[in-house]
Biopython code that builds the backbone (N, CA, C, O; Angstrom):
import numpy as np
from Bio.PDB.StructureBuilder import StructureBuilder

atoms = [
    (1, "UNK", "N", (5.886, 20.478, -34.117)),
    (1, "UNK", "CA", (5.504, 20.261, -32.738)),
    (1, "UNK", "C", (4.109, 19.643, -32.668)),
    (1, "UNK", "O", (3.933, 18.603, -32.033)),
    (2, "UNK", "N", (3.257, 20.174, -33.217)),
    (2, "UNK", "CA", (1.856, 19.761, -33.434)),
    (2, "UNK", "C", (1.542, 18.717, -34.198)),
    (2, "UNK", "O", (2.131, 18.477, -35.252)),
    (3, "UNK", "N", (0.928, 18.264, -33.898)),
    (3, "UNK", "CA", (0.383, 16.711, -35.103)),
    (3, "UNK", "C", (-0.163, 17.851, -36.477)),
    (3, "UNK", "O", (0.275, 17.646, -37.609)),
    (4, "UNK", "N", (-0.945, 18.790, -36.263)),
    (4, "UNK", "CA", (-1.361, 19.815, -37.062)),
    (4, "UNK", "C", (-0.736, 20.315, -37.869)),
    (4, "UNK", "O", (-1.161, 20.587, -38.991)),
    (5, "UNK", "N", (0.677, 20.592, -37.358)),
    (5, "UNK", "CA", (1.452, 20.890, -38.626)),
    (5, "UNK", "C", (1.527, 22.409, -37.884)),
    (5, "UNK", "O", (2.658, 22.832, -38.122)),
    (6, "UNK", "N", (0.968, 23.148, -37.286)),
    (6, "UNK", "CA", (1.182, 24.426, -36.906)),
    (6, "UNK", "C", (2.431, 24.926, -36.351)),
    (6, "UNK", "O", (3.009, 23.853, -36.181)),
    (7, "UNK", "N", (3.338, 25.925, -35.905)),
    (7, "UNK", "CA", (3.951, 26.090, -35.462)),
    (7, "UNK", "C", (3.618, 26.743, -33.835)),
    (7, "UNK", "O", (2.816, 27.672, -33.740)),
    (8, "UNK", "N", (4.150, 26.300, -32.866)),
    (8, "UNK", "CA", (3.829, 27.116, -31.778)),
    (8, "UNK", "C", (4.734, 27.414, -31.178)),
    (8, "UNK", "O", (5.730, 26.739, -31.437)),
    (9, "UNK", "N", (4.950, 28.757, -29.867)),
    (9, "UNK", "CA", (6.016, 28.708, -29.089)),
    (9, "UNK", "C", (5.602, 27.881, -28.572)),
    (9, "UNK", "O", (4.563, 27.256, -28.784)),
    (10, "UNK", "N", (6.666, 27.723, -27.523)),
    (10, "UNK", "CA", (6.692, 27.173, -26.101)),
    (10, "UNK", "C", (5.222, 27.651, -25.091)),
    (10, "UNK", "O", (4.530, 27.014, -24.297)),
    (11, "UNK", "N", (5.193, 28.783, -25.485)),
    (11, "UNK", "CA", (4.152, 29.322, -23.923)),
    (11, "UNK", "C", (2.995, 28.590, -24.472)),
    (11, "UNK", "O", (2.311, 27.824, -23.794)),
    (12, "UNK", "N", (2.761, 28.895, -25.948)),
    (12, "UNK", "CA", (1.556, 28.551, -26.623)),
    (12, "UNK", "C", (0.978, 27.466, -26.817)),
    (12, "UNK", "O", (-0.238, 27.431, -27.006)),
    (13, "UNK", "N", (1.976, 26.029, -26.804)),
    (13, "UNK", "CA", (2.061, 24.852, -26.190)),
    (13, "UNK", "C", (1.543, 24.403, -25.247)),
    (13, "UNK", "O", (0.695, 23.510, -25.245)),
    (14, "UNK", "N", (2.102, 25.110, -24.100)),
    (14, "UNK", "CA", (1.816, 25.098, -22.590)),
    (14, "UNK", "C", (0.323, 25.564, -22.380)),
    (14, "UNK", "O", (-0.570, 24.841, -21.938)),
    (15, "UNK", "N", (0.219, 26.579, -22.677)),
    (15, "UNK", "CA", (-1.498, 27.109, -22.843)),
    (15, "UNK", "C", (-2.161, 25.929, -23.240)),
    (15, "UNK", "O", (-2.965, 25.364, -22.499)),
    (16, "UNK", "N", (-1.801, 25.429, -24.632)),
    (16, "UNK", "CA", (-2.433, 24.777, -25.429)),
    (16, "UNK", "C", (-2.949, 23.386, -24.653)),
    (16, "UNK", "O", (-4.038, 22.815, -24.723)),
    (17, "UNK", "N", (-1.637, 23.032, -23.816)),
    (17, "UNK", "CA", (-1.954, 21.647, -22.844)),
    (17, "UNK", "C", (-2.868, 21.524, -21.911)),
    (17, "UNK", "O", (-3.624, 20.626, -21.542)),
    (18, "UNK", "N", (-2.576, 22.955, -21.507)),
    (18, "UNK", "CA", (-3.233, 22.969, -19.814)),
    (18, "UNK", "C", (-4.653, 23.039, -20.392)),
    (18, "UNK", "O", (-5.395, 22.350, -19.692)),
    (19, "UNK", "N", (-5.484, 23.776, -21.694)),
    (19, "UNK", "CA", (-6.813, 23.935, -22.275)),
    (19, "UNK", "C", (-7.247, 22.536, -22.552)),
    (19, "UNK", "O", (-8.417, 22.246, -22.301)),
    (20, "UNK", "N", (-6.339, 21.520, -23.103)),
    (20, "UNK", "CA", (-6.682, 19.918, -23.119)),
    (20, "UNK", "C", (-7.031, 19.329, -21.751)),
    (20, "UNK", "O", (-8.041, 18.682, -21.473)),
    (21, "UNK", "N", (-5.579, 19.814, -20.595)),
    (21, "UNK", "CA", (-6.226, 19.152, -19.338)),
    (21, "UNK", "C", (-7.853, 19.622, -18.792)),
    (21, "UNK", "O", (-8.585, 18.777, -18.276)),
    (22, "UNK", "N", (-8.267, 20.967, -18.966)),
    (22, "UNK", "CA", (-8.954, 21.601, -19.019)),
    (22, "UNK", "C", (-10.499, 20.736, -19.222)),
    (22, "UNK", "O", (-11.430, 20.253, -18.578)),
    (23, "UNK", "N", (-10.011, 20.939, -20.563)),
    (23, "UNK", "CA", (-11.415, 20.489, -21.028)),
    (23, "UNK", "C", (-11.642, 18.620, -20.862)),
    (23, "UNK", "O", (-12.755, 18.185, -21.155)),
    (24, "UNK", "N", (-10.697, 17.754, -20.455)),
    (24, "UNK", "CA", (-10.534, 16.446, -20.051)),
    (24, "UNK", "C", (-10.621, 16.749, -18.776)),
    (24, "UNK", "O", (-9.766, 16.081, -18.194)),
    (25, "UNK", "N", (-11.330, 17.546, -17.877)),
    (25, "UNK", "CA", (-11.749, 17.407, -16.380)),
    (25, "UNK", "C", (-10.432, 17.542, -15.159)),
    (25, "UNK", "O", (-10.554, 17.410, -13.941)),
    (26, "UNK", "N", (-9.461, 17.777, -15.764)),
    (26, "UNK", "CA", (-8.454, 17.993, -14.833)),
    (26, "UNK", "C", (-8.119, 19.060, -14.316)),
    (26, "UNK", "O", (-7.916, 20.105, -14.933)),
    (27, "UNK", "N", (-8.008, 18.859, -12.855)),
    (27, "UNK", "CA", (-7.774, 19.884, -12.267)),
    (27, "UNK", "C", (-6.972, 20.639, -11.320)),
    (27, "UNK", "O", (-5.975, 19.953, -11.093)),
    (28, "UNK", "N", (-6.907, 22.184, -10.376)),
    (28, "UNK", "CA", (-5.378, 22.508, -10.148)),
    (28, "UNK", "C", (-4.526, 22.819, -11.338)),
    (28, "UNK", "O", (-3.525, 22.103, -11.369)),
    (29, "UNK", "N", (-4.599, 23.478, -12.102)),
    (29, "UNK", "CA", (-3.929, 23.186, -13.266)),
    (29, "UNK", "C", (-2.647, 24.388, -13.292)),
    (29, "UNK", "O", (-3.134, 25.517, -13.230)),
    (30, "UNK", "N", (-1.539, 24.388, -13.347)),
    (30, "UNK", "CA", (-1.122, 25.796, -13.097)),
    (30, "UNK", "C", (-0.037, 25.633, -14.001)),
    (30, "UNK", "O", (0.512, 24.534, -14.087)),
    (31, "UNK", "N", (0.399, 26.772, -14.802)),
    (31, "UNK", "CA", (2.022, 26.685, -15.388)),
    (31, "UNK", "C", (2.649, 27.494, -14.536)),
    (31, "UNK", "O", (2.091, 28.401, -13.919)),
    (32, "UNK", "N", (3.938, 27.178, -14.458)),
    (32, "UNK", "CA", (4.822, 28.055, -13.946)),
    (32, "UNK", "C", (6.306, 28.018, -15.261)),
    (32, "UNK", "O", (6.754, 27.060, -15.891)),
    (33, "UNK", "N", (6.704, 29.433, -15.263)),
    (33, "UNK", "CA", (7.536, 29.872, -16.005)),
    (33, "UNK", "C", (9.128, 29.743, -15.445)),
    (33, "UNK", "O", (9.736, 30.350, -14.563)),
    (34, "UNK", "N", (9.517, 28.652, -16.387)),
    (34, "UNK", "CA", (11.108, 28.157, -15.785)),
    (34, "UNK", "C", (12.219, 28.980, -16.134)),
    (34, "UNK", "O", (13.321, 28.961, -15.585)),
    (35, "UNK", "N", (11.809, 29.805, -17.215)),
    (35, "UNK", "CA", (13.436, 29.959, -18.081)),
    (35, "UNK", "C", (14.079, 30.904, -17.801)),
    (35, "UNK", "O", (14.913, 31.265, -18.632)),
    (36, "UNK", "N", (13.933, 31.729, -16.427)),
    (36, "UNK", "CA", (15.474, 32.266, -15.663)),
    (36, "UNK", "C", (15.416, 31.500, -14.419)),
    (36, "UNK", "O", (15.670, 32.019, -13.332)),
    (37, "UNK", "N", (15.044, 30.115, -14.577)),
    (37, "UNK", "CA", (15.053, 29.843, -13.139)),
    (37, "UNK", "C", (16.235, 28.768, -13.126)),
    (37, "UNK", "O", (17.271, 28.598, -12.482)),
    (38, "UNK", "N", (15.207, 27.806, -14.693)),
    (38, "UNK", "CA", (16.186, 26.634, -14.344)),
    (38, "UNK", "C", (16.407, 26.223, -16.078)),
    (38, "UNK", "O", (15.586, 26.560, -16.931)),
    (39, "UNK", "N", (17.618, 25.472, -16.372)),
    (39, "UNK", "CA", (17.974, 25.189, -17.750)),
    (39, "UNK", "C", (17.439, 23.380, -18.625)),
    (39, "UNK", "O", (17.800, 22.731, -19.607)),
    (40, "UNK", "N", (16.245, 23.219, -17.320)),
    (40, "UNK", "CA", (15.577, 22.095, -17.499)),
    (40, "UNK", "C", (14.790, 22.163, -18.765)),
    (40, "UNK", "O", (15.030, 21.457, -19.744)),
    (41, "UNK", "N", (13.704, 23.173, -18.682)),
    (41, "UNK", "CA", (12.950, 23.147, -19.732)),
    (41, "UNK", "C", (11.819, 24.853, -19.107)),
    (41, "UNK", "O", (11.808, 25.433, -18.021)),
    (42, "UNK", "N", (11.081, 25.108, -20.345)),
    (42, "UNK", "CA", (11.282, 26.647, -20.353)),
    (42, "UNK", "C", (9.480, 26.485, -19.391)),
    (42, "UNK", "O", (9.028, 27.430, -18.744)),
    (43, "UNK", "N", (8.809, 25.253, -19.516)),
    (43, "UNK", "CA", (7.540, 25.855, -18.906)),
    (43, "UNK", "C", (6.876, 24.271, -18.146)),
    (43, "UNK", "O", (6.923, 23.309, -18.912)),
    (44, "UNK", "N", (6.546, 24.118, -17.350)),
    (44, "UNK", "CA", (5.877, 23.229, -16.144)),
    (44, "UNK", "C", (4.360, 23.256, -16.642)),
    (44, "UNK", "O", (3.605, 24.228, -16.620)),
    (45, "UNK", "N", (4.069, 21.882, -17.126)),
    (45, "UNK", "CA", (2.451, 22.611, -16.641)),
    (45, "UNK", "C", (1.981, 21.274, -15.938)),
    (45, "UNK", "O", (2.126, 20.148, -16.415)),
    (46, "UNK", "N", (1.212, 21.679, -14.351)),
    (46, "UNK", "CA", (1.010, 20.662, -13.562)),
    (46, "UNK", "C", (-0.523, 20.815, -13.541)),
    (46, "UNK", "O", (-1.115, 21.885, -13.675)),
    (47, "UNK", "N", (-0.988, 19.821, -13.388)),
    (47, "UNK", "CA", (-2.132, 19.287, -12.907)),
    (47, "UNK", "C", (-2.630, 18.118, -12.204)),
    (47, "UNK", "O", (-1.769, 17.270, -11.970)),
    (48, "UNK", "N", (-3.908, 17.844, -11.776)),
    (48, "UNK", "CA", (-4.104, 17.043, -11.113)),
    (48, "UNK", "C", (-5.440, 15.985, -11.763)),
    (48, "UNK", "O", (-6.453, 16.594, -12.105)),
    (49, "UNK", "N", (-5.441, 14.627, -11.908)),
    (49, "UNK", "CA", (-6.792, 14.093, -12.360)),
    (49, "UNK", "C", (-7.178, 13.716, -11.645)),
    (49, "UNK", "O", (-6.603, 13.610, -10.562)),
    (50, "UNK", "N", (-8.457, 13.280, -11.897)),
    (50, "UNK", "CA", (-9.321, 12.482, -10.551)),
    (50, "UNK", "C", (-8.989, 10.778, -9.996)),
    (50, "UNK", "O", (-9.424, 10.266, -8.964)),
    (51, "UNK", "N", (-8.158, 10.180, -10.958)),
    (51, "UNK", "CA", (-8.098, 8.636, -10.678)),
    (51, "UNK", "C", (-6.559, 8.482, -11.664)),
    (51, "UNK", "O", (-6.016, 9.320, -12.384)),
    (52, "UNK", "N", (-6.123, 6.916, -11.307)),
    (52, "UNK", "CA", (-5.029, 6.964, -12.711)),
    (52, "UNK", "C", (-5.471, 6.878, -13.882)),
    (52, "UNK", "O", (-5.043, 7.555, -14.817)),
    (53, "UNK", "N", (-6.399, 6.015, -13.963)),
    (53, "UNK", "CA", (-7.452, 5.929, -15.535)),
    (53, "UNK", "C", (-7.475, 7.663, -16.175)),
    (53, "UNK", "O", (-7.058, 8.137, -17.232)),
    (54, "UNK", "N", (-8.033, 8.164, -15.210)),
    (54, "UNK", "CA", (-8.141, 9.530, -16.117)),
    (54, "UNK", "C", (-6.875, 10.322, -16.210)),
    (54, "UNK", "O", (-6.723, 11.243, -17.013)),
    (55, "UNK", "N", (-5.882, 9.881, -15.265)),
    (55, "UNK", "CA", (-4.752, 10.392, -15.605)),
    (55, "UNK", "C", (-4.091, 10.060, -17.325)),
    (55, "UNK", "O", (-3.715, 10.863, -18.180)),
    (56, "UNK", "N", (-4.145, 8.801, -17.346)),
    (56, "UNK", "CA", (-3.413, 8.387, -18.514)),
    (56, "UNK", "C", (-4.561, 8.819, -19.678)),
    (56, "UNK", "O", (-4.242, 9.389, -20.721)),
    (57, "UNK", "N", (-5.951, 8.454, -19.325)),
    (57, "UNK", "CA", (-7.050, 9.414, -20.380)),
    (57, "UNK", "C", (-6.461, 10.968, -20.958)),
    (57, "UNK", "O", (-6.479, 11.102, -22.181)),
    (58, "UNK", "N", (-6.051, 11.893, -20.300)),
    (58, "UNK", "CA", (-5.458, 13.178, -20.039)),
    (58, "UNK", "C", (-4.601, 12.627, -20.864)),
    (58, "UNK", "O", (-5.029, 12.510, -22.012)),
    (59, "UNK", "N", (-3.775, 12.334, -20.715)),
    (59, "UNK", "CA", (-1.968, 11.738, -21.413)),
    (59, "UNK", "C", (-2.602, 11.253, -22.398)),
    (59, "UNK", "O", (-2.305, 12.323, -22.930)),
    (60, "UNK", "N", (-3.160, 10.728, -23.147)),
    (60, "UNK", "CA", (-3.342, 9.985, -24.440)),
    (60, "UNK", "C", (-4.014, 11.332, -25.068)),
    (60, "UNK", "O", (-3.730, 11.424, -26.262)),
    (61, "UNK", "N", (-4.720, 12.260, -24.656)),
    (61, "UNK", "CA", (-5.292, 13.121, -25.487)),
    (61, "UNK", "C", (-4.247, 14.583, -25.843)),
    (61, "UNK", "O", (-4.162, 15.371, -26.785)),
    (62, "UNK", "N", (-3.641, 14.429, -24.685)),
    (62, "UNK", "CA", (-2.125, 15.554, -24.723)),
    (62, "UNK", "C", (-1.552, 14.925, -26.199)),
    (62, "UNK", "O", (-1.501, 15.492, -27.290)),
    (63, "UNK", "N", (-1.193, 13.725, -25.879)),
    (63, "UNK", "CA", (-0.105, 12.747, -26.992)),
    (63, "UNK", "C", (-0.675, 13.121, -28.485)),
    (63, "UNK", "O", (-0.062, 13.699, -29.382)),
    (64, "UNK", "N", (-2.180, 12.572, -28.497)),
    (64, "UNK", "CA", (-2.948, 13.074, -30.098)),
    (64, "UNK", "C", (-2.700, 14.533, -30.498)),
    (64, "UNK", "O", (-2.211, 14.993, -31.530)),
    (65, "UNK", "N", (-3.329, 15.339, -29.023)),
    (65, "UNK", "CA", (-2.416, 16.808, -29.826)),
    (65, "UNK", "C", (-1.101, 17.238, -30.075)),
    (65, "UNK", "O", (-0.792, 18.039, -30.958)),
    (66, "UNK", "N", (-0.380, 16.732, -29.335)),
    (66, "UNK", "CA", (1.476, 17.002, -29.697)),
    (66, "UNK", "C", (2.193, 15.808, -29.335)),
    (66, "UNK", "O", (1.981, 15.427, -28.184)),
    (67, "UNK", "N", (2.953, 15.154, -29.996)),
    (67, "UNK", "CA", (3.540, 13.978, -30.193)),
    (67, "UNK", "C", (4.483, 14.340, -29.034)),
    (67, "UNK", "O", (5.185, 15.189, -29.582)),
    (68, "UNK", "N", (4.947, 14.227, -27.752)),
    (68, "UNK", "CA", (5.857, 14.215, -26.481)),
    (68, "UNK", "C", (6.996, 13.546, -26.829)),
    (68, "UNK", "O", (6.752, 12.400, -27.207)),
    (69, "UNK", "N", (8.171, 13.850, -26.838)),
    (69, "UNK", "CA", (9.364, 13.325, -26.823)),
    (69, "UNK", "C", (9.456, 12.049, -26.080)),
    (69, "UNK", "O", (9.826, 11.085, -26.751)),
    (70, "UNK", "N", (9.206, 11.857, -24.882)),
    (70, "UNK", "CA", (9.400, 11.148, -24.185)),
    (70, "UNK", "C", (8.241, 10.845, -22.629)),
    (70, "UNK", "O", (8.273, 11.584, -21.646)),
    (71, "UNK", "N", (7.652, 10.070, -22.709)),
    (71, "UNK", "CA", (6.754, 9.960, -21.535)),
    (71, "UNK", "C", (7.103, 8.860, -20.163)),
    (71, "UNK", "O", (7.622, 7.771, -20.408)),
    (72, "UNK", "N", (6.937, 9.058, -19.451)),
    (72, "UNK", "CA", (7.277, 8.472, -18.079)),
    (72, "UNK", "C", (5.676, 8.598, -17.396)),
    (72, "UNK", "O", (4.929, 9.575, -17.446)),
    (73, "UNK", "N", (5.358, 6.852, -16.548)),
    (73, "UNK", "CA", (4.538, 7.218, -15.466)),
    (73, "UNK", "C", (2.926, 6.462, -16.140)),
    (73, "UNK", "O", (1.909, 6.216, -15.492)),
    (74, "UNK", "N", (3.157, 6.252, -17.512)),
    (74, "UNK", "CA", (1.919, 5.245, -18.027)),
    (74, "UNK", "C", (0.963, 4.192, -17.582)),
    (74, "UNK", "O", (-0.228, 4.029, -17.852)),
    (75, "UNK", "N", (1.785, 3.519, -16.833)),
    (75, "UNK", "CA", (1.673, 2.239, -16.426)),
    (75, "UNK", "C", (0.851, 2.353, -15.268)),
    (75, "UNK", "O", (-0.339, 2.053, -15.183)),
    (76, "UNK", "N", (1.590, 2.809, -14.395)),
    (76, "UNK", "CA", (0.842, 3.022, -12.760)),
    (76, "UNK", "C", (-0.132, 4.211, -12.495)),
    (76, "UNK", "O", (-1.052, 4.143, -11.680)),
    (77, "UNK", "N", (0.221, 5.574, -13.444)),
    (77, "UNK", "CA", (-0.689, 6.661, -13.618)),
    (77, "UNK", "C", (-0.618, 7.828, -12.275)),
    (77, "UNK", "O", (-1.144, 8.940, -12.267)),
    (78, "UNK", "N", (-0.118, 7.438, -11.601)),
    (78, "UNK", "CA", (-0.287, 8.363, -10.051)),
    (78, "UNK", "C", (0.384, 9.781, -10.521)),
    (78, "UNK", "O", (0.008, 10.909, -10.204)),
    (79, "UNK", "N", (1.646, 9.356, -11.492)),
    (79, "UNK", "CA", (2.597, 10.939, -11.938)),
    (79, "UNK", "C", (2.850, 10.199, -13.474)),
    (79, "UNK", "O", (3.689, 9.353, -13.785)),
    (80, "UNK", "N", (1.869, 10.809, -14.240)),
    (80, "UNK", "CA", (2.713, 10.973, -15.548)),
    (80, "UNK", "C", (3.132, 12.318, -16.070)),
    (80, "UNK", "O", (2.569, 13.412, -16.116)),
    (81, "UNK", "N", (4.801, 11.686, -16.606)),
    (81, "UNK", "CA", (5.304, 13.202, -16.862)),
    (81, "UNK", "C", (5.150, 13.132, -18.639)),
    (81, "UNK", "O", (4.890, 12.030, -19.124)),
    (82, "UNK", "N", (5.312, 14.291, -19.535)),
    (82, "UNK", "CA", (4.804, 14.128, -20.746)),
    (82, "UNK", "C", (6.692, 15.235, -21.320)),
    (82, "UNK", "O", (7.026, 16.175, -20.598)),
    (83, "UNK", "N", (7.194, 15.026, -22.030)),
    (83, "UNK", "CA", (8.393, 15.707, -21.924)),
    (83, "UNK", "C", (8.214, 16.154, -23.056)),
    (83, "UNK", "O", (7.904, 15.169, -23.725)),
    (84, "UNK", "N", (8.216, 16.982, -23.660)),
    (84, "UNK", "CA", (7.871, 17.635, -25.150)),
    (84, "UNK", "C", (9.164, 18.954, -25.336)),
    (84, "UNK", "O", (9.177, 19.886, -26.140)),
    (85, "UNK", "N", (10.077, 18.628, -24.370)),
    (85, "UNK", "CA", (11.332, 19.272, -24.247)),
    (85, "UNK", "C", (11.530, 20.792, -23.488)),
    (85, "UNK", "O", (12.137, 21.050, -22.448)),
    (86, "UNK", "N", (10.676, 21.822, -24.541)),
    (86, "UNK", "CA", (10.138, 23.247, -23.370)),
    (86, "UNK", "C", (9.226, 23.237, -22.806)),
    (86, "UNK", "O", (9.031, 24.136, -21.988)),
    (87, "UNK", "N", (8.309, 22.247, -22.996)),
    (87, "UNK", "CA", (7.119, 22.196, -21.594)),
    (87, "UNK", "C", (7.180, 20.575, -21.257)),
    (87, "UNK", "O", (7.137, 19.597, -22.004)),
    (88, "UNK", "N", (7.291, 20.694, -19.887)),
    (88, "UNK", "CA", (7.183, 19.060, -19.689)),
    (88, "UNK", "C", (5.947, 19.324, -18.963)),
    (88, "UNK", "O", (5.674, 20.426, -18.486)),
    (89, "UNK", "N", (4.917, 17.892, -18.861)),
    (89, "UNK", "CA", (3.506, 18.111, -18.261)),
    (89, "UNK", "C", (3.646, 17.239, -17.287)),
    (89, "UNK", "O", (4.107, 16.117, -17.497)),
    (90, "UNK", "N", (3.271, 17.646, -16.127)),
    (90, "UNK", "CA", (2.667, 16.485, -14.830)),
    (90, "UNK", "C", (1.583, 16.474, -14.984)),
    (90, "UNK", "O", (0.971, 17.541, -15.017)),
    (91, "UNK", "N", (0.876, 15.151, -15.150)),
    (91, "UNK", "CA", (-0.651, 14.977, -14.325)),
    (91, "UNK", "C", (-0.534, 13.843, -12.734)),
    (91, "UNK", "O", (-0.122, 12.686, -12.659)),
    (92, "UNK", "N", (-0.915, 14.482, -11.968)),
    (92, "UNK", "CA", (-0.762, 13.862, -10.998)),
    (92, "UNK", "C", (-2.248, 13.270, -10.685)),
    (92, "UNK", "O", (-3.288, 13.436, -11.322)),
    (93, "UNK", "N", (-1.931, 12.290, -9.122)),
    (93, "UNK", "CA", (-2.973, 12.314, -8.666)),
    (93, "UNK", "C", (-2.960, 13.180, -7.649)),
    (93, "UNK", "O", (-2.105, 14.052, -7.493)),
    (94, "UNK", "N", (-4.120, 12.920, -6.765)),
    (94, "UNK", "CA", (-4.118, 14.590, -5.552)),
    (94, "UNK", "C", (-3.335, 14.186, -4.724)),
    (94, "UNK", "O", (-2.804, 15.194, -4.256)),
    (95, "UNK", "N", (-2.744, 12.889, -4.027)),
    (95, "UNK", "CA", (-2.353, 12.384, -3.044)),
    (95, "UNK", "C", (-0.798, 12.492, -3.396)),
    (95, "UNK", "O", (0.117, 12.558, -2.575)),
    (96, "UNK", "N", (-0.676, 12.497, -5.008)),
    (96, "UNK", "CA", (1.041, 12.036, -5.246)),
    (96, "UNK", "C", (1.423, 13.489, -5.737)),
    (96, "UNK", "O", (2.608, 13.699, -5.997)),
    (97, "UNK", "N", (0.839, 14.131, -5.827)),
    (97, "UNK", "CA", (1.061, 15.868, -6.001)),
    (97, "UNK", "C", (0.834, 16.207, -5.046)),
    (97, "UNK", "O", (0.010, 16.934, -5.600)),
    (98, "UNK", "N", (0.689, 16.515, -3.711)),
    (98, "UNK", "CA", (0.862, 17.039, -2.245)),
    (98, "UNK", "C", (1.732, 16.119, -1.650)),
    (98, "UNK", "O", (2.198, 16.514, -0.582)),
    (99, "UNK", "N", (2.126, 14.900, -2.057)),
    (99, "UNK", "CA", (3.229, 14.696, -1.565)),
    (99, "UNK", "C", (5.170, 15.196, -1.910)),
    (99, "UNK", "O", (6.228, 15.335, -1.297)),
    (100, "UNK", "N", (4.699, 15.279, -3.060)),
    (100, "UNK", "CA", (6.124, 16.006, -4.074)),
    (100, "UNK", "C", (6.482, 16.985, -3.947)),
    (100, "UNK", "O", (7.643, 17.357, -3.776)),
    (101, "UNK", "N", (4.924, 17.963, -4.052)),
    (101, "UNK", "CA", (4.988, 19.037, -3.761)),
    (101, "UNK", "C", (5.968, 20.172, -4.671)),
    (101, "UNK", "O", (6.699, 21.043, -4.199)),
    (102, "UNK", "N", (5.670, 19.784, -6.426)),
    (102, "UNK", "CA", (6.426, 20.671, -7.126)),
    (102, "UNK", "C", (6.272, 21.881, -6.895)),
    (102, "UNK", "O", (7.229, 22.652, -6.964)),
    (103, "UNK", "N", (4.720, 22.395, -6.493)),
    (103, "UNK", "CA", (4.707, 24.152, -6.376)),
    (103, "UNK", "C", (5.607, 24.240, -5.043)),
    (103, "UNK", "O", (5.988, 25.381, -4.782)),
    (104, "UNK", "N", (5.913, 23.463, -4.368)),
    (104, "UNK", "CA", (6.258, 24.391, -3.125)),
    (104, "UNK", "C", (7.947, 24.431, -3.516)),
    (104, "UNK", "O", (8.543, 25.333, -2.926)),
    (105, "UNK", "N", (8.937, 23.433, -4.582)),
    (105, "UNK", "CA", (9.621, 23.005, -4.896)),
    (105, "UNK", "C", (10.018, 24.534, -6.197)),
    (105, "UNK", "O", (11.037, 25.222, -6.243)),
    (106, "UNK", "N", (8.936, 24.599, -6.956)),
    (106, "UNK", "CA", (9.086, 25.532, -7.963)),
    (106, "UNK", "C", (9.014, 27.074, -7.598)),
    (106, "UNK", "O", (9.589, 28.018, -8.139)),
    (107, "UNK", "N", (7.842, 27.043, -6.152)),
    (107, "UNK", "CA", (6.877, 28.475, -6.038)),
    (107, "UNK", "C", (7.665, 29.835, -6.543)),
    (107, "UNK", "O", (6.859, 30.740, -6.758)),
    (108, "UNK", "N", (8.882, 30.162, -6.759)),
    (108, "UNK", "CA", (9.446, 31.044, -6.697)),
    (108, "UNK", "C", (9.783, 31.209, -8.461)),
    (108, "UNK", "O", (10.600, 31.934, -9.029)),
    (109, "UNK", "N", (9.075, 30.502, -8.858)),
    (109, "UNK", "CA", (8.765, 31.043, -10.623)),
    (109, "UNK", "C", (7.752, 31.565, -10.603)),
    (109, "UNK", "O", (6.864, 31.534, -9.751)),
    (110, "UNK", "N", (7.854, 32.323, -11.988)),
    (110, "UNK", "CA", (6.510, 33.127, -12.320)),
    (110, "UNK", "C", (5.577, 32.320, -12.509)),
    (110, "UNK", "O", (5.948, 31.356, -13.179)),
    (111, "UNK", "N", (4.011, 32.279, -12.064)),
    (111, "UNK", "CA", (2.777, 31.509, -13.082)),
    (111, "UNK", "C", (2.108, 32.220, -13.629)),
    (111, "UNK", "O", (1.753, 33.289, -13.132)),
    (112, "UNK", "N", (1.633, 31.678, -15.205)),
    (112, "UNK", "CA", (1.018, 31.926, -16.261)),
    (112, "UNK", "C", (-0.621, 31.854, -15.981)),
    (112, "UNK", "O", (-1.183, 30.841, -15.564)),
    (113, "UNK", "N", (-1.160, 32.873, -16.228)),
    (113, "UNK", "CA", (-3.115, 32.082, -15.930)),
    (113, "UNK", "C", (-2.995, 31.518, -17.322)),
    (113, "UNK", "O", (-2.156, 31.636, -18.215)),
    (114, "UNK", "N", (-4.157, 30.848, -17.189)),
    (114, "UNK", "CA", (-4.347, 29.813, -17.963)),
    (114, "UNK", "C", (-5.622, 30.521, -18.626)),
    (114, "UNK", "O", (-6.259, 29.944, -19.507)),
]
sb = StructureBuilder()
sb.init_structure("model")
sb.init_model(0)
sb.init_chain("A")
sb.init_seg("    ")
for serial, (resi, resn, name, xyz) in enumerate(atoms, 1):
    if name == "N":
        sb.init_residue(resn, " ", resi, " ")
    sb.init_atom(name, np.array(xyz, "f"), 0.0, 1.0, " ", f" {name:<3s}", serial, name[0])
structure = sb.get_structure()
């Protein structure tokens, strides 16, 4: 899972991301816990950056720490999703995350503090 070679769960992953968005200035950051909710993937972790530049900044430093299956949202930056299979990552911007509105979409999962 790790470029490191380490093994992690899923939650530990998710921790592990949201501490990258973290420390790359992003903010709002919340996981929410999927896996009696939905058979998508076991953990959400959303956040918000300040611009698209720093969105995809965020996404390139996620990518160096865990290689993502599949990424969507590079290009334009407003929603990149990062798919790493049990945690998929949003970084949004503030305008395109209050419009989507995944917490209000998800709210009824558990969230993890970070």
């Amino acid at each position: 899972m790790s470029k490191k070679g380490s093994k992690k769960t899923p939650l530990n992953l998710a921790k592990e991301l949201a501490r990258i968005i973290s420390d790359k200035k992003g903010e709002d950051i919340v996981i929410f816990d999927l896996r009696d909710i939905s058979p998508i993937t076991d953990y959400f972790v959303i956040a918000t950056g300040l611009s698209d530049i720093h969105n995809r900044t965020i996404a390139e430093h996620l990518s160096e720490f865990a290689e993502p299956d599949h990424i969507e949202g590079l290009e334009g930056g407003g929603w990149i999703l990062l798919d790493y299979i049990d945690v998929v990552v949003h970084i949004f911007s503030r305008q395109t995350r209050e419009f989507y509105g995944l917490e209000r979409l998800w709210g009824d999962a558990p969230q993890i503090k970070i």
